[in-house]
C-alpha positions as CSV (number, residue, x, y, z in Angstrom):
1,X,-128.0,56.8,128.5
2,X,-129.5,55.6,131.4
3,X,-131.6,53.0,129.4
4,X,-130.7,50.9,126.9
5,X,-133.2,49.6,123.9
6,X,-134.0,45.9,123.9
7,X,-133.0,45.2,120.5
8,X,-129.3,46.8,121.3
9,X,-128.9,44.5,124.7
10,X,-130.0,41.7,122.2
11,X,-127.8,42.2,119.7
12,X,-124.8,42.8,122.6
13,X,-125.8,40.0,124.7
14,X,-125.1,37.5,120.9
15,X,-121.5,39.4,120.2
16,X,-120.5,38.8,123.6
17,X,-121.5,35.4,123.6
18,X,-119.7,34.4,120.4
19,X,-116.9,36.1,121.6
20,X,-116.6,33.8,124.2
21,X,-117.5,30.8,122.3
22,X,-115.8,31.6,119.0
23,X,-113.0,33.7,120.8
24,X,-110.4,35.4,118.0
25,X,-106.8,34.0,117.9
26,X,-104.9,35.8,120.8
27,X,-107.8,37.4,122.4
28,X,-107.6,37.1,126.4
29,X,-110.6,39.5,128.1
30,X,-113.4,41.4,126.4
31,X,-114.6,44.7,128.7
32,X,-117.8,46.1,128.1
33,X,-118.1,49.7,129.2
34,X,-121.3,52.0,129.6
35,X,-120.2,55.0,130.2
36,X,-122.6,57.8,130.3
37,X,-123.3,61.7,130.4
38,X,-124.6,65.0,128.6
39,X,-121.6,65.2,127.0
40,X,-120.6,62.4,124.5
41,X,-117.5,63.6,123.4
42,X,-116.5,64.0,127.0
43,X,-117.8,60.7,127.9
44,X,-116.0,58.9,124.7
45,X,-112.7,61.2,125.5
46,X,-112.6,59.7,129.2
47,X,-113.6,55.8,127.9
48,X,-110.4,56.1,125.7
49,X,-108.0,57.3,127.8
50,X,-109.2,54.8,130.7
51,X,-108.8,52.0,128.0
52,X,-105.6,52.7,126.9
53,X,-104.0,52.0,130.6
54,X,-105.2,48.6,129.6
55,X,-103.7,46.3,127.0
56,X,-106.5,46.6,124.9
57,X,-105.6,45.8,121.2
58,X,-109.1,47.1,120.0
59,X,-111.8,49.2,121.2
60,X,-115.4,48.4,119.4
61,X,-117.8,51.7,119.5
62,X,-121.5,50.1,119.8
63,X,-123.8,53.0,120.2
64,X,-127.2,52.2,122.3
65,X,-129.5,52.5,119.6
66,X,-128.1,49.9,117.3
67,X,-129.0,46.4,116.2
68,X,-126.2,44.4,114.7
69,X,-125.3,40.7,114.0
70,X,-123.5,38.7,116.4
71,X,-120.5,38.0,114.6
72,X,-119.8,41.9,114.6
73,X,-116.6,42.2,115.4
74,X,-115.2,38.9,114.2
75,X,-116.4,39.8,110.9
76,X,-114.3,44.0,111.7
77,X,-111.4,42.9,112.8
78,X,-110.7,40.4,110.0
79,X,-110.2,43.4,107.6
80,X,-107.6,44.1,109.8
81,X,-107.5,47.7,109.1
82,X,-106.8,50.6,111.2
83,X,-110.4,51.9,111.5
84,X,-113.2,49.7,109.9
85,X,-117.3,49.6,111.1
86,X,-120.8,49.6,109.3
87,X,-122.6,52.5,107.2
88,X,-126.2,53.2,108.5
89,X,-128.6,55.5,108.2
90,X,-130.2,58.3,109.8
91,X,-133.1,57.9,111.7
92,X,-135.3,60.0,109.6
93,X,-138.0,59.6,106.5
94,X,-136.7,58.7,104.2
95,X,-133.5,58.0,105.6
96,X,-129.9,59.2,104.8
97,X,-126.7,57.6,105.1
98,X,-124.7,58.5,108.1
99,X,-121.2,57.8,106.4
100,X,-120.0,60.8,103.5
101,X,-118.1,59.3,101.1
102,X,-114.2,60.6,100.1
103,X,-116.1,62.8,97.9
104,X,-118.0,64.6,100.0
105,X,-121.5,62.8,98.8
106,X,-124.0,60.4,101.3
107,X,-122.3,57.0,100.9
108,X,-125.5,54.7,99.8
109,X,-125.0,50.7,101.1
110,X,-126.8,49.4,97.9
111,X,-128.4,45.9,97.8
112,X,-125.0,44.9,95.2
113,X,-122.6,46.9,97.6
114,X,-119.7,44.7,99.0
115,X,-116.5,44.4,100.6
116,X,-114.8,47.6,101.8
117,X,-115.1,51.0,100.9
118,X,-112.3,54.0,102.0
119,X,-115.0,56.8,103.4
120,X,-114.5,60.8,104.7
121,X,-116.4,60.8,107.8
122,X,-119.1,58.7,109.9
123,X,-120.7,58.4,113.0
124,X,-119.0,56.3,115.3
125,X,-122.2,53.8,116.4
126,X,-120.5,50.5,115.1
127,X,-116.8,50.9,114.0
128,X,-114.1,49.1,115.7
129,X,-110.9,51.0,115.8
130,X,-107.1,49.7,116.4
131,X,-105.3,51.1,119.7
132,X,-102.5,53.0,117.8
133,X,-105.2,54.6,116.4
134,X,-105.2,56.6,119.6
135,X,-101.8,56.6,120.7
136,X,-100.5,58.4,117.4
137,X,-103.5,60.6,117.2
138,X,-103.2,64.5,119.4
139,X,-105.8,64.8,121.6
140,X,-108.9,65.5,122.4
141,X,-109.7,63.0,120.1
142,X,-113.8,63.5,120.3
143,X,-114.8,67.5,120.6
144,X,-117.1,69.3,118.3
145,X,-117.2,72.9,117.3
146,X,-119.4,75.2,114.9
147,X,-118.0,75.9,111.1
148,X,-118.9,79.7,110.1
149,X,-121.6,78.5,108.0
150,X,-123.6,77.8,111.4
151,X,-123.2,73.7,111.3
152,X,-122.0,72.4,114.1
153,X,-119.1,69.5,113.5
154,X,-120.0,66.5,116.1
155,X,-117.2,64.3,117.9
156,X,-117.3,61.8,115.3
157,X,-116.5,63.8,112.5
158,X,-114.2,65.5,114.4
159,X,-112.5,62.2,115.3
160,X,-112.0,61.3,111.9
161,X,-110.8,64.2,110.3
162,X,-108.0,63.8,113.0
163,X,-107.5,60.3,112.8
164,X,-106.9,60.9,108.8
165,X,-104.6,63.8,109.5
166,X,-102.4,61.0,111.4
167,X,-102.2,58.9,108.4
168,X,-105.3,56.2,109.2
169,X,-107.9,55.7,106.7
170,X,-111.0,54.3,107.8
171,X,-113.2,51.9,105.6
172,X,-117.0,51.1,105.8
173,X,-118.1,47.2,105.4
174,X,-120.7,47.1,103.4
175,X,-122.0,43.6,103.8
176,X,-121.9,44.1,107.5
177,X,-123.6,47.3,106.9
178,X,-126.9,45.4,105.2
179,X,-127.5,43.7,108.3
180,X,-127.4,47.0,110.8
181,X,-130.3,48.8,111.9
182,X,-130.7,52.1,113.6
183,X,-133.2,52.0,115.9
184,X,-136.0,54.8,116.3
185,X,-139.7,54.4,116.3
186,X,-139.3,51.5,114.0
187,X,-135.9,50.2,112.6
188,X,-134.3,52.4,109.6
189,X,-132.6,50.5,107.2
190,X,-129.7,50.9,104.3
191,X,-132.9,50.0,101.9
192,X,-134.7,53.2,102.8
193,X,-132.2,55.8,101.7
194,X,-132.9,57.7,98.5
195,X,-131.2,56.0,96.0
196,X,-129.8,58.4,93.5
């Protein structure tokens, strides 16, 4: 995108900060990348494969429409799991979790949710993911394609189903996931979805 909400560059300007004042043991550079186009899983196909001929450990996905706490990815990567980020919801009335659980069903962050929670498939607007990930995952790793029922399966989902078919099992954090907001034309919140 060519402009960015507000609240986002907000929210990025406090992670970046406490990554430099509060820097994780054994971290040496932090790269922030805005790469842009029609096509997003082009664009997020390119950003990974420039980012691996780095020695990034971890890449953090931090879509431009999202508000999240500073502490971010301190609080991801001390899960230390292979694939780890925060459920939110759709922006629509009343909203809809973005993250389907291993069940197939909307995964619902709840106001007693906690700790970590294995999911199916999610978007990929907050989720911090290891570099192996990458490396032992075929690519493309982001493409999309339509299913015969006429539903169109988007770069994220497509990601994951081949991340799992490598053997890596993503998890949501749900207390992290309290604290995101999706921004529209107001900010949809976790507390919105249809509980059922």
């Amino acid at each position: 995108m060519e402009m960015v909400h507000a609240d986002f560059m907000i929210s990025l300007a406090g992670l970046v900060q406490e990554l430099f004042n509060n820097p994780p043991e054994g971290l040496e550079a932090v790269q922030v990348r805005n790469d842009r186009g029609s096509l997003v899983h082009m664009i997020r196909e390119y950003l990974i494969r420039d980012t691996l001929e780095t020695s990034a450990t971890h890449i953090l996905f931090l879509d431009s429409d999202m508000v999240f706490p500073k502490d971010t990815f301190h609080r991801l990567l001390s899960h230390d799991k292979d694939m780890v980020g925060g459920n939110y919801v759709q922006r629509t009335v009343p909203a809809i979790p973005n993250t389907v659980t291993t069940e197939g069903k909307p995964m619902y962050t709840r106001e007693e949710s906690t700790g970590l929670e294995e999911f199916f498939s999610s978007g990929l607007g907050c989720v911090l993911i290891k570099r192996e990930v990458f490396e032992k995952t075929e690519r493309p790793w982001f493409d999309t394609y339509w299913k015969p029922d006429g539903i169109i399966v988007g770069e994220d989902i497509f990601f994951f189903l081949k991340a799992r078919k490598a053997g890596f099992i993503p998890y949501i954090d749900h207390d992290l996931s309290k604290e995101i907001k999706h921004i529209g034309m107001f900010e949809y919140t976790n507390s919105m979805a249809m509980i059922e």
